[in-house]
Structures are given as structure tokens and as C-alpha cells.
N, C-alpha and C positions, 0 to 999 in steps of 0.2 A: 759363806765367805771363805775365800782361800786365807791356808796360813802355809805360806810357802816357805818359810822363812824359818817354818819347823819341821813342816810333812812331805817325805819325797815326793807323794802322791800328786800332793799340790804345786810341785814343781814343775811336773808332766804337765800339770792339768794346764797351768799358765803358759809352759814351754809352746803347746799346741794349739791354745786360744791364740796367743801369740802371733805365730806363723799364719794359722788360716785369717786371720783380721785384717794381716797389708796385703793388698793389692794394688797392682801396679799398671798405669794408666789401658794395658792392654788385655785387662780382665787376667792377669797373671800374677803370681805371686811374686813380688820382686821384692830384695834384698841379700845383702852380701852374706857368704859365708866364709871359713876359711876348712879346706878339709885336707885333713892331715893323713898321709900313709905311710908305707916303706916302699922301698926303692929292690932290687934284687939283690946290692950289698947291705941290706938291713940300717939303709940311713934313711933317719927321715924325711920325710919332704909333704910342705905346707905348699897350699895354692887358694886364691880367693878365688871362691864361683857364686856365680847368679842362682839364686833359688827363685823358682818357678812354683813350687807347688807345693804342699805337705798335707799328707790325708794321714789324719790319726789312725783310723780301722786297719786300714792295709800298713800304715807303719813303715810308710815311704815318704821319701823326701825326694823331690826332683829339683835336679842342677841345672841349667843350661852351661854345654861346654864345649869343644873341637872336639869332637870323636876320631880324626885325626892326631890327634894328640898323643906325646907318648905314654899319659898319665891313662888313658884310658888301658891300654894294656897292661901296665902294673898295676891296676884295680883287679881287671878282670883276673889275673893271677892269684893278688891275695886280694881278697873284698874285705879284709876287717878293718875299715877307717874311722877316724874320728871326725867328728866335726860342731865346731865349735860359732855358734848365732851370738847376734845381738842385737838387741832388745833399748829402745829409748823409751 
């Protein structure tokens, strides 16, 4: 039985039981996230994206989002983001 509520371990463990459990009508993992950077003056800057997928092993999270976009360059520059799920 998790005890998450004490054990970071069990935090993980719920984090990514979590994630791989919803899917979304088109065998994809759908739900909101919101994933937080910095910008090249070091502010920061939140955006909601679609999550598509999360495989614990490899310790990925897939977003659907405009690759177009100007946010994908300021990732590609600094990759250290945040991001923050939630869970009903």
C-alpha cells in the first residue's frame, strides 16, 4: 500500500501510476499540464500543454504543442523546466 503522504518514493510511484492510467479517447494520454521556464531576461513564463504520454523507464513526458512556437526555442536553449500535473 502506498503511503504517500509520508514517502517520497510513494509520491513517484502514485505521480506515474497516475499519468500512465488516463487515456484519452485516441489511445493517448490526455491531460493538462502547466510547464513553467525562463524566458532570455530570466522571467518567468507558465503555459498550459497537453500531455500525450509518460513512460517512467525512460523518464519522459510527452507534450503536444506548436513547434512553431516561440517557447520551443527558449526550451531548446535552457531545458531546465518545471512542471506541474493534476491529479482528481
Amino acid at each position: 500500500m502506498l503511503n504517500w503522504r509520508e514517502n517520497l518514493d510513494d509520491v513517484l510511484d502514485m505521480a506515474w501510476a497516475t499519468m500512465r492510467g488516463r487515456r484519452g479517447t485516441r489511445g493517448g494520454f490526455l491531460g493538462l499540464a502547466a510547464l513553467s521556464s525562463i524566458d532570455e531576461g530570466a522571467a518567468a513564463e507558465s503555459r498550459a500543454m497537453v500531455l500525450r504520454r509518460a513512460d517512467r523507464e525512460a523518464r519522459v513526458i510527452d507534450m503536444h504543442f506548436d513547434s512553431e512556437t516561440p517557447k520551443v526555442r527558449l526550451i531548446a536553449a535552457e531545458s531546465r523546466v518545471a512542471v506541474q500535473l493534476w491529479a482528481s
